[in-house]
C-alpha positions in Angstrom: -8.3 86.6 49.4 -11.3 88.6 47.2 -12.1 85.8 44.9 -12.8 87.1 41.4 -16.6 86.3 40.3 -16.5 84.2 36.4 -18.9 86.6 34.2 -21.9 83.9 33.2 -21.2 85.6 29.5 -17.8 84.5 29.1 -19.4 80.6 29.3 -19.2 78.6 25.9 -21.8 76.0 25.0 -19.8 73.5 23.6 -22.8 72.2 21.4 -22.8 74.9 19.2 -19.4 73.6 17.6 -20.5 70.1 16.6 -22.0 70.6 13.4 -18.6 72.6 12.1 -15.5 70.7 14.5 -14.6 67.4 15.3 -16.0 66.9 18.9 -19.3 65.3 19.8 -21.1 66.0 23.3 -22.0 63.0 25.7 -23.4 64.9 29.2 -23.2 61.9 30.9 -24.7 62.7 34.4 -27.6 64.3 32.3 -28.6 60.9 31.5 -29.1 58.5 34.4 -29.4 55.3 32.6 -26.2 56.3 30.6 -23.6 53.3 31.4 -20.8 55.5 32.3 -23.0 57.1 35.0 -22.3 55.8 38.4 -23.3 58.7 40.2 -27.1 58.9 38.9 -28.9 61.8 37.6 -26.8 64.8 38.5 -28.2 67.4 35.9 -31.7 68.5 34.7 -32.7 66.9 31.2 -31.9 70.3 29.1 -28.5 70.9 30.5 -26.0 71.6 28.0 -22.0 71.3 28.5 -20.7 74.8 29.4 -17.1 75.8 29.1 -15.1 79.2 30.2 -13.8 80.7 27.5 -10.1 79.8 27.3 -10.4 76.2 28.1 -13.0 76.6 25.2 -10.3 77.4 22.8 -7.9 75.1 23.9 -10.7 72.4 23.7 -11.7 73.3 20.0 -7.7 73.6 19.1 -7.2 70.1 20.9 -10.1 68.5 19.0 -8.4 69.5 15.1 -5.8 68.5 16.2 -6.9 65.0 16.9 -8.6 64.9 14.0 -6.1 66.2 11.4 -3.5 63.8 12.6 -5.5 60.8 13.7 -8.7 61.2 12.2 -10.3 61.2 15.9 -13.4 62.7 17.4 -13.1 64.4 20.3 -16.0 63.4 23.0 -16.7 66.1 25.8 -18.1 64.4 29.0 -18.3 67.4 31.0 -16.7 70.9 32.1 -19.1 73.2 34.1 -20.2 71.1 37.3 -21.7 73.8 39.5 -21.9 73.8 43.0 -25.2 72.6 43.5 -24.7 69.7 41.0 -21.4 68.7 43.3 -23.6 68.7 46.4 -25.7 66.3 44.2 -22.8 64.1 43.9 -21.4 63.8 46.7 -25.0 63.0 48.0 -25.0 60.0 45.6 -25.1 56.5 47.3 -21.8 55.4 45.4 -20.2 58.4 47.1 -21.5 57.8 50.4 -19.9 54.0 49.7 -16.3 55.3 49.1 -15.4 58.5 51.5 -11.9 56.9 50.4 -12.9 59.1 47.1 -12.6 62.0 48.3 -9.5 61.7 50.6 -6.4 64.0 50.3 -4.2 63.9 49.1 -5.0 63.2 45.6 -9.3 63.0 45.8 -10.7 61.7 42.9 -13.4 63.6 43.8 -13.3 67.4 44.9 -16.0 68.5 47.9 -18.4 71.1 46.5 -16.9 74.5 45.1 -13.2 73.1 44.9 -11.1 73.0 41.3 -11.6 73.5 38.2 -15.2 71.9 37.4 -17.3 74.2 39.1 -15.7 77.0 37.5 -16.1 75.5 33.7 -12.3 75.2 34.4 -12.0 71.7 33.9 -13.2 69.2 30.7 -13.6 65.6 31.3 -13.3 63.9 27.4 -13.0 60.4 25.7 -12.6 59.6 22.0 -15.2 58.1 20.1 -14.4 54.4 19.2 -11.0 55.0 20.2 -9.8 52.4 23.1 -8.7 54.1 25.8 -7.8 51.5 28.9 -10.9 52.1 30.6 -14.0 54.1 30.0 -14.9 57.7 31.4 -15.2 57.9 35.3 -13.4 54.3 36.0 -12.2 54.8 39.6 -9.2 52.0 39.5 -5.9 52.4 39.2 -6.1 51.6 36.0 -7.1 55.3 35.3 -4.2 57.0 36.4 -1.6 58.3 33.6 1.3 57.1 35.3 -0.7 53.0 34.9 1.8 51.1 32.2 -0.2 47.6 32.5 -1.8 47.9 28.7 -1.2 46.9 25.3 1.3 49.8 23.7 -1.6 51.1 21.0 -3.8 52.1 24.4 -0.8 53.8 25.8 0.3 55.8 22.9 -3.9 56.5 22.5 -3.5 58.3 25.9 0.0 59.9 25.1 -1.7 61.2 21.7 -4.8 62.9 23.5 -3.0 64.6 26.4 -0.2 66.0 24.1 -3.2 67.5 21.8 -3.9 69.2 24.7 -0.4 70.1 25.6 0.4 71.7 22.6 -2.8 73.7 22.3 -2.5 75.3 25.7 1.1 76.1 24.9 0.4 77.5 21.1 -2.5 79.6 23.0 -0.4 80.6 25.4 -2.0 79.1 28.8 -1.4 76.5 31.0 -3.1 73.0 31.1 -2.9 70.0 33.4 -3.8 66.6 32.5 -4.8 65.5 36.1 -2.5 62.4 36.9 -5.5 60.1 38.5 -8.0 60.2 35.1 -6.6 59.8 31.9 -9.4 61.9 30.6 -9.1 65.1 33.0 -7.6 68.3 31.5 -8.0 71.1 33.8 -6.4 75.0 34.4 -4.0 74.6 37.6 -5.6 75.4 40.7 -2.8 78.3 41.2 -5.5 80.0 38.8 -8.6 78.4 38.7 -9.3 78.7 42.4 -8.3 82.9 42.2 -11.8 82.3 41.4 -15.2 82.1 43.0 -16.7 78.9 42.3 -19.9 79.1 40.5 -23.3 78.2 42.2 -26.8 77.6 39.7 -28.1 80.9 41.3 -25.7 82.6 39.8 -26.5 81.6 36.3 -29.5 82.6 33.8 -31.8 79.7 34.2 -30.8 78.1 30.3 -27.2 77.8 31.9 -27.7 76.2 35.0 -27.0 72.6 35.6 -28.6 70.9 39.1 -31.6 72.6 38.3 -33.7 75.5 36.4 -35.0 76.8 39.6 -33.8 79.8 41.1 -33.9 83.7 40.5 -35.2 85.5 38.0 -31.9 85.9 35.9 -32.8 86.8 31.8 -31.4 84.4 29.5 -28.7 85.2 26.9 -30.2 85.4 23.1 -28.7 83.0 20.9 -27.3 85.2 18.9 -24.5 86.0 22.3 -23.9 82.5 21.9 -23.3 82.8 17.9 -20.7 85.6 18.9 -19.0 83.7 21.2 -18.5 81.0 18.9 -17.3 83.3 15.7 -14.5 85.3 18.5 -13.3 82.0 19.3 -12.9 80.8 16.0 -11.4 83.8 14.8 -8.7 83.4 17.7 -8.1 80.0 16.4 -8.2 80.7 12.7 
């Protein structure tokens, strides 16, 4: 099958919402002393959380409505993990300590170039100061969706953030799945995400790319290509 190459300009940096929506941006593997980081340092210090375009929208739409109904804030952990930056992981001692992590048939890992992350096809959130079970990237049971063992305000915490998602893939018209194993995984279904080519650093401008800056000598975007994306988006959700 001719996979279909993501265009680098349909990628959203999700930090140029925070100062107008209700989301706040924690790039944890950016930060390897970061105590939700069990992986180590992943990306460079400057990487920024990318999204593709729809699951921007449906991100953005998600986030108001947490916020008009709860009064939450919408944390975004991650989205765009290229290739390179999944080598990285896998590389990572923990990883090399659990292979169980990334058996099928439902990994909580995926190898290099598989799924939704390393096509920004994927988000990874949390909530700020909301409790949530566990925190971001707890690989125990007590992650998966289907886990009961909680107080009832933790459970309906979880029911409340994946039908915000629910209902803003459905109002927009595309399809989202809350990945059963982590709570805090909202992805596109690999039916379409993997139609596809996975995206590697090289591909990218170096102000996009995520393992690392080096690479080919690809111009970067103005900001004001950035300031458009954010204005069409808001206009589709206004």
């Amino acid at each position: 099958m001719n996979l279909k190459k993501i265009d680098p300009k349909t990628l959203v940096p999700m930090d140029t919402f925070v100062a107008d929506e209700a989301i706040a941006i924690d790039l944890v593997y950016a930060q390897e002393n970061h105590e939700e980081n069990i992986f180590g340092k992943i990306y460079h210090d400057n990487a920024r959380l990318w999204c593709q375009y729809d699951l921007a929208c449906i991100v953005i739409l998600a986030s108001r409505k947490l916020n008009v109904q709860n009064g939450w804030t919408l944390v975004l952990k991650d989205s765009l993990r290229t290739v390179e930056a999944q080598e990285k992981m896998q590389e990572s001692d923990i990883v090399k300590a659990h292979p169980e992590w990334l058996e099928q048939p439902s990994p909580m890992l995926s190898k290099p170039g598989l799924r939704g992350h390393p096509r920004g096809m994927a988000i990874d959130v949390s909530v700020e100061n909301i409790d949530m079970g566990t925190v971001f990237d707890d690989m125990s049971k007590a992650s998966d969706r289907s886990y009961k063992d909680f107080p009832q305000v933790i459970l309906e915490n979880r029911q409340k953030l994946e039908q915000a998602f629910l209902d803003s893939a459905r109002e927009l018209e595309l399809e989202i799945l809350p990945l059963p194993n982590e709570w805090w995984d909202f992805r596109f279904p690999a039916s379409y995400s993997e139609t596809f080519a996975p995206i590697h650093d090289r591909d990218l401008p170096p102000q996009m790319r995520m393992a690392s800056t080096d690479g080919l000598d690809i111009p970067d975007f103005d900001q004001s290509h950035f300031e458009n994306l954010k204005n069409n988006i808001l206009s589709r959700l206004n």
